[in-house]
C-alpha positions as CSV (number, residue, x, y, z in Angstrom):
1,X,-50.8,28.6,2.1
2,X,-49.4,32.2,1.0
3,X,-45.9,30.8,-0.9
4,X,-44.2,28.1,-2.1
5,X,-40.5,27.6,-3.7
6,X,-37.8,24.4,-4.5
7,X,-35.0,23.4,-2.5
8,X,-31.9,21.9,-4.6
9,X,-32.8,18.7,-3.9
10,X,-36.6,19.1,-5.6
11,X,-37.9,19.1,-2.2
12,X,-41.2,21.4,-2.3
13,X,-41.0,24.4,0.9
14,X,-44.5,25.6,1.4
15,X,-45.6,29.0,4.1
16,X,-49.1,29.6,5.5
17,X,-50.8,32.3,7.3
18,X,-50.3,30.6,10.7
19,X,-47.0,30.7,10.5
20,X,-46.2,27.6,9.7
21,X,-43.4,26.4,6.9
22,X,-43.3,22.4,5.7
23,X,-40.5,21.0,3.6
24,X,-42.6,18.0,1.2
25,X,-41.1,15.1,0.0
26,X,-42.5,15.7,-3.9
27,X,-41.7,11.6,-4.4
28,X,-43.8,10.1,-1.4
29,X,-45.9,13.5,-0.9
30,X,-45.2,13.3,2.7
31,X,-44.0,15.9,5.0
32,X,-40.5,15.8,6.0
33,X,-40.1,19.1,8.1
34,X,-42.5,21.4,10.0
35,X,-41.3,24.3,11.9
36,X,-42.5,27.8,13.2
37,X,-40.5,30.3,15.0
38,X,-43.8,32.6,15.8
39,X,-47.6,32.9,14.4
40,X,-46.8,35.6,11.7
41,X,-48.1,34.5,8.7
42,X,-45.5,33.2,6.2
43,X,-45.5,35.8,2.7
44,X,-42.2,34.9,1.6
45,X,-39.3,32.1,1.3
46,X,-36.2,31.8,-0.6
47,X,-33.6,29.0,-0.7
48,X,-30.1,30.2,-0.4
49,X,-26.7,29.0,-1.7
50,X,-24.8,28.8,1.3
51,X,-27.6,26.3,2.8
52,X,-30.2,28.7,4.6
53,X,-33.8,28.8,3.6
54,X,-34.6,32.6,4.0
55,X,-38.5,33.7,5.0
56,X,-40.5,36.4,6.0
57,X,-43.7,38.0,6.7
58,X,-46.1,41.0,5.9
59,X,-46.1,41.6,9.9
60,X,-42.4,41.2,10.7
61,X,-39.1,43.9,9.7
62,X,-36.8,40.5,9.9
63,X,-35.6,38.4,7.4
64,X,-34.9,35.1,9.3
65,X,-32.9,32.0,8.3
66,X,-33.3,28.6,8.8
67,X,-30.5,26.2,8.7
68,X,-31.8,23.0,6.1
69,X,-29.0,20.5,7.1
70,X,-29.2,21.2,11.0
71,X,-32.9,21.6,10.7
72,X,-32.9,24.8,13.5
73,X,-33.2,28.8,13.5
74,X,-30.2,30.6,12.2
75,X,-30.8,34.4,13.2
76,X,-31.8,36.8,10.4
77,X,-30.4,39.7,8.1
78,X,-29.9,43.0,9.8
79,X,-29.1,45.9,8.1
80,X,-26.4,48.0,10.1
81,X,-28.6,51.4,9.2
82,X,-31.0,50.6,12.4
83,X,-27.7,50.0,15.3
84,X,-24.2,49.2,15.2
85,X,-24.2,45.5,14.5
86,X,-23.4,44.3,10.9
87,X,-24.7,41.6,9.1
88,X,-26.2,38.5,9.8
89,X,-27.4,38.5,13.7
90,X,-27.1,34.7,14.6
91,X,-29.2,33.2,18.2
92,X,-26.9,32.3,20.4
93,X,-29.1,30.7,22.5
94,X,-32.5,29.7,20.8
95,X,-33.8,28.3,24.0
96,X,-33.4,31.3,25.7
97,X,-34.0,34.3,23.2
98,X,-36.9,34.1,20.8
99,X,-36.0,35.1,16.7
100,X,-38.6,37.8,17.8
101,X,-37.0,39.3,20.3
102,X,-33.6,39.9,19.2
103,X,-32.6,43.4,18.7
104,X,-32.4,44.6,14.7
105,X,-34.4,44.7,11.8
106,X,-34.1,43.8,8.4
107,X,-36.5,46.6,6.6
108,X,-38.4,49.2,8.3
109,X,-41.7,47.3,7.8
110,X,-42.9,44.1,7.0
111,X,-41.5,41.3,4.3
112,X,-43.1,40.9,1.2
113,X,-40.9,39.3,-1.7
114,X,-37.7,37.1,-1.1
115,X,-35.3,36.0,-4.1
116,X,-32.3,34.4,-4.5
117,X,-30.0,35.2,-7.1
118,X,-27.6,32.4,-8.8
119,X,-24.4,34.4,-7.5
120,X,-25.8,33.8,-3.8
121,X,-27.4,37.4,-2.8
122,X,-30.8,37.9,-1.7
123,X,-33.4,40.2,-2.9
124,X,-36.1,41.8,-0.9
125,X,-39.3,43.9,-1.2
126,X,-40.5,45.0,1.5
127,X,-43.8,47.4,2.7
128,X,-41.6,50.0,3.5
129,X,-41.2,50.6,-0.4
130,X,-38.0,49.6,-0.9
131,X,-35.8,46.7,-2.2
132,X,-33.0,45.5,-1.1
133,X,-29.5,43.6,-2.2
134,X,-28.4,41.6,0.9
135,X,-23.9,40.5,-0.3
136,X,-23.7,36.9,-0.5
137,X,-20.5,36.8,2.0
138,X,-21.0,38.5,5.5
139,X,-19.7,41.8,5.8
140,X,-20.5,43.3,1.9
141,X,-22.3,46.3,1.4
142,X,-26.4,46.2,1.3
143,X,-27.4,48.1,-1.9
144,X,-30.5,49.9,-1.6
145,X,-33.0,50.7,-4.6
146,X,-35.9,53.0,-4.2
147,X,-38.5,53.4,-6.9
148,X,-41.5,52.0,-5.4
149,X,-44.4,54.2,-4.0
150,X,-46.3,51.3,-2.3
151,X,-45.4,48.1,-0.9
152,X,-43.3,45.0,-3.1
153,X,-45.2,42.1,-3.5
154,X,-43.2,40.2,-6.4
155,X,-39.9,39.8,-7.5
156,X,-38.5,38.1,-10.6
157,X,-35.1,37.2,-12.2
158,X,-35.0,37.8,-16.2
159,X,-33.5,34.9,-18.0
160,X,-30.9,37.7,-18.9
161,X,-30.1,38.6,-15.3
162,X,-32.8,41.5,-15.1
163,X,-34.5,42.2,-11.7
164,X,-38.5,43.0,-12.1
165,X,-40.2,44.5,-9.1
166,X,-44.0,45.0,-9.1
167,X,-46.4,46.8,-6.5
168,X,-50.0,47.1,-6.3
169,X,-49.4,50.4,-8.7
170,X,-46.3,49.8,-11.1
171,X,-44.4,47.4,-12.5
172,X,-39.8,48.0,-12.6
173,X,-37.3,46.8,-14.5
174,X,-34.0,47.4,-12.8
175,X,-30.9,47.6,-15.7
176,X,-27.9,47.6,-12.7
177,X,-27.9,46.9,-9.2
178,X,-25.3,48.6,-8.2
179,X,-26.4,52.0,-9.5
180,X,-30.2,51.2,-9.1
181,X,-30.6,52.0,-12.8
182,X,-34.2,51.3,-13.4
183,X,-37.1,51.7,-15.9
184,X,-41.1,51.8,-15.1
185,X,-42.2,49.1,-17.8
186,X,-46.0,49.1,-16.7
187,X,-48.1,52.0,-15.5
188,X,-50.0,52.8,-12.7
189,X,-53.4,52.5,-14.0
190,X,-53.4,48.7,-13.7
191,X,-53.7,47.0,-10.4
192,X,-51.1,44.7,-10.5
193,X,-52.2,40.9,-8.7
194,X,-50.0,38.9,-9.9
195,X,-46.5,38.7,-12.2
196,X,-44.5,35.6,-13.4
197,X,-41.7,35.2,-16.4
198,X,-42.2,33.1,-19.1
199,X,-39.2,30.8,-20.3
200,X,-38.6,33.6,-23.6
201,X,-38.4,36.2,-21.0
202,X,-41.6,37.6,-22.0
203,X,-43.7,38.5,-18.3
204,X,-47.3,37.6,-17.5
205,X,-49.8,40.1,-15.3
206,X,-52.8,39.7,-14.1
207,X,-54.5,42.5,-13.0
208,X,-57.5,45.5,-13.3
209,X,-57.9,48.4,-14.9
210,X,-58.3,51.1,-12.0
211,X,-61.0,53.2,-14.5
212,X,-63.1,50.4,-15.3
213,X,-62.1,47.6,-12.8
214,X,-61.6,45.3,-16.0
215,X,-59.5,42.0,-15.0
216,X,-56.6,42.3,-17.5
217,X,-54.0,39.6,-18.4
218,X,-51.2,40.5,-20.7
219,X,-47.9,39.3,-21.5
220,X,-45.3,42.1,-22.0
């Protein structure tokens, strides 16, 4: 298991390596949902507003979305950069067309941080070094913010609305969206693992120290 996150409803979403995503029951600890739409391993999940579990993978440029009250694939995000066709690129016919063979992308590499925001946008952070602002109502504009020298693996929402990004190498605080106003807050000599916020707003790392190899933990 690579990622877990909450539905609404308290229900516990978990993705693995084989591809695989189960919705748990947390109150009988049984498994209510199990679905894959290929064998890419699962690095990132978000629940939506509008109803959509979004997920993605290290090994996949698409963003897909599954539908939690019809229980079936949705289509993914496509960003109208890579062909003429805006917005959210839903199968038509599932039994005929697999997610991976629909035309589009989402990023130009693989998938490795999903987060919702309260307002209903998406967040991703992707190996292609960049993050992106997907609009909560089809047919917005896709902000783009570019900081990053090395793939995202984390992102996190600031109990005052701040975005945090973190690579391997460096750790970003991003002051405005819409302008991509940002600030490095952690340097590249640690080796970044891990990153989680702390109810103050304080954040929590767990890393190395690239002179000495060192583990480090730290709150900041």
């Amino acid at each position: 298991i690579n990622i877990f996150t909450v539905l609404p409803d308290n229900r516990l979403v978990s993705g693995s390596d084989d591809g695989s995503i189960r919705i748990w029951n947390t109150t009988t600890g049984q498994c209510d949902n199990l679905f894959s739409i290929d064998d890419h391993g699962i690095q990132a999940l978000a629940s939506l507003a509008n109803g959509y579990l979004a997920f993605g993978s290290l090994s996949s440029r698409k963003i897909h979305l599954w539908d939690l009250e019809q229980q079936a694939y949705a289509g993914f995000l496509h960003d109208p950069t890579y062909d003429d066709t805006e917005g959210i690129v839903l199968d038509k016919h599932p039994k005929r067309l697999q997610p991976s063979h629909i035309p589009g992308y989402s990023h130009d590499d693989g998938i490795g941080a999903l987060l919702a925001l309260p307002d209903g946008r998406l967040i991703s952070g992707s190996k292609d070094k960049t993050i992106k602002v997907w609009p909560a109502e089809e047919g917005g504009a896709i902000h783009r913010l570019k900081a990053h020298t090395e793939e995202i693996h984390t992102l996190l929402l600031l109990p005052n609305g701040q975005l945090v990004s973190a690579a391997k190498h460096g750790v970003y605080l991003w002051d405005d969206l819409a302008i991509a106003s940002h600030t490095q807050i952690l340097e590249n000599s640690t080796l970044i693992d891990a990153l989680a916020v702390l109810p103050d707003g304080s954040l929590i790392s767990y890393g190395i120290t690239i002179n000495d190899e060192t583990p480090q933990n730290g709150t900041f």
